[in-house]
C-alpha positions as CSV (number, residue, x, y, z in Angstrom):
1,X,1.5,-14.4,14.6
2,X,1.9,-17.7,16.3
3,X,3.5,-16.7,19.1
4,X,1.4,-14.3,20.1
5,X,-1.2,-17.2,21.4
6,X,1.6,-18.3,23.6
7,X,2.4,-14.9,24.5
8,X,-1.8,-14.0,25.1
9,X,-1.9,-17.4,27.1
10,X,0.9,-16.4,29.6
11,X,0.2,-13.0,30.1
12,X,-3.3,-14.2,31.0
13,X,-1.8,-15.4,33.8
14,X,0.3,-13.2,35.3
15,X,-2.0,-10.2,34.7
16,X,-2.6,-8.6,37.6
17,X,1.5,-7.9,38.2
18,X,1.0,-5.4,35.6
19,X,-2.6,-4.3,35.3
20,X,-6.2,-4.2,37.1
21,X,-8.0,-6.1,34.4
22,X,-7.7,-9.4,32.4
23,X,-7.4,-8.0,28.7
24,X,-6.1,-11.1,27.1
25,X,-9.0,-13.4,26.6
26,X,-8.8,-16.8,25.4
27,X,-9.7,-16.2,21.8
28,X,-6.6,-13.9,21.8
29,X,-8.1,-11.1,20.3
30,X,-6.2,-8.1,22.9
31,X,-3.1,-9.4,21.8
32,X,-4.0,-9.7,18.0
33,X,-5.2,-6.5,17.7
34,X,-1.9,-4.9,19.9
35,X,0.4,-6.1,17.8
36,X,-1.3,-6.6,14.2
37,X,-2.8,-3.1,14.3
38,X,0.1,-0.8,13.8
39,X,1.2,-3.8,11.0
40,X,-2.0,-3.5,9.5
41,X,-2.1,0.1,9.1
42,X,1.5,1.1,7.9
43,X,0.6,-2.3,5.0
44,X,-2.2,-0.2,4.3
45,X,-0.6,3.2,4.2
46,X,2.4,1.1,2.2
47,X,-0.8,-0.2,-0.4
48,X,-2.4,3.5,-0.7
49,X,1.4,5.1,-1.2
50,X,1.3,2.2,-4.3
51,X,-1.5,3.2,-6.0
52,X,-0.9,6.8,-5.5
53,X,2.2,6.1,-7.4
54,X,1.1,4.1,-9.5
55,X,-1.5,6.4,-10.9
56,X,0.9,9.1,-11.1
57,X,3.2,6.9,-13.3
58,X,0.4,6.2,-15.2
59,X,-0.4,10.2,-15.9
60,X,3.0,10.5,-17.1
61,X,3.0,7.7,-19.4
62,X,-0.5,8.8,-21.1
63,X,0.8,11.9,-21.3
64,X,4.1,11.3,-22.9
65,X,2.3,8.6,-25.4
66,X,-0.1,11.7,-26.1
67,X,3.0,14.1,-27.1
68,X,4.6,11.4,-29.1
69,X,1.7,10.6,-31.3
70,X,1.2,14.7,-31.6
71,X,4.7,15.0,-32.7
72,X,4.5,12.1,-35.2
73,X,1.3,13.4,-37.2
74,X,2.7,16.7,-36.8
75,X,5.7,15.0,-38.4
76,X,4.3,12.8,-40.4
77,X,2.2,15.7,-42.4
78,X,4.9,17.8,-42.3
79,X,7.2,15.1,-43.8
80,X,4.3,14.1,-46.9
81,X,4.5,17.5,-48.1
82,X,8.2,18.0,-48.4
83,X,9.1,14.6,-50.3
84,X,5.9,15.6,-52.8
85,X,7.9,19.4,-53.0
């Protein structure tokens, strides 16, 4: 991101062989937003995809801690009444 003060300073300068207006102010701001946008928004999309999965993983875990403590009072019930037998 350091460059791109260097590289908002010179094309400052040679603006008008490429465009009609001065977009790249001082504060650097054209430039920031040009190229930290699209790096912003796929982190961002990368950070949604993470909890998505995330929360998904977390589903299947529960539910798979859910079936094993069914299975083991099932089991464990089951299990009480044939040693007594």
């Amino acid at each position: 991101m350091r460059c791109t003060e260097y590289l908002n300073a010179y094309l400052a300068t040679t603006h008008a062989s490429f465009a009609t207006q001065n977009y790249f102010d001082p504060s650097g701001f054209f430039a920031a937003t040009f190229f930290a946008g699209p790096l912003l928004l796929s982190a961002m999309a990368v950070v949604c995809n993470l909890v998505l999965e995330a929360g998904d993983l977390l589903v299947k875990v529960k539910r798979k801690e859910f079936a094993q403590v069914a299975r083991k009072s099932k089991g464990g019930k089951a299990g009480n009444k044939s040693k007594r037998d």
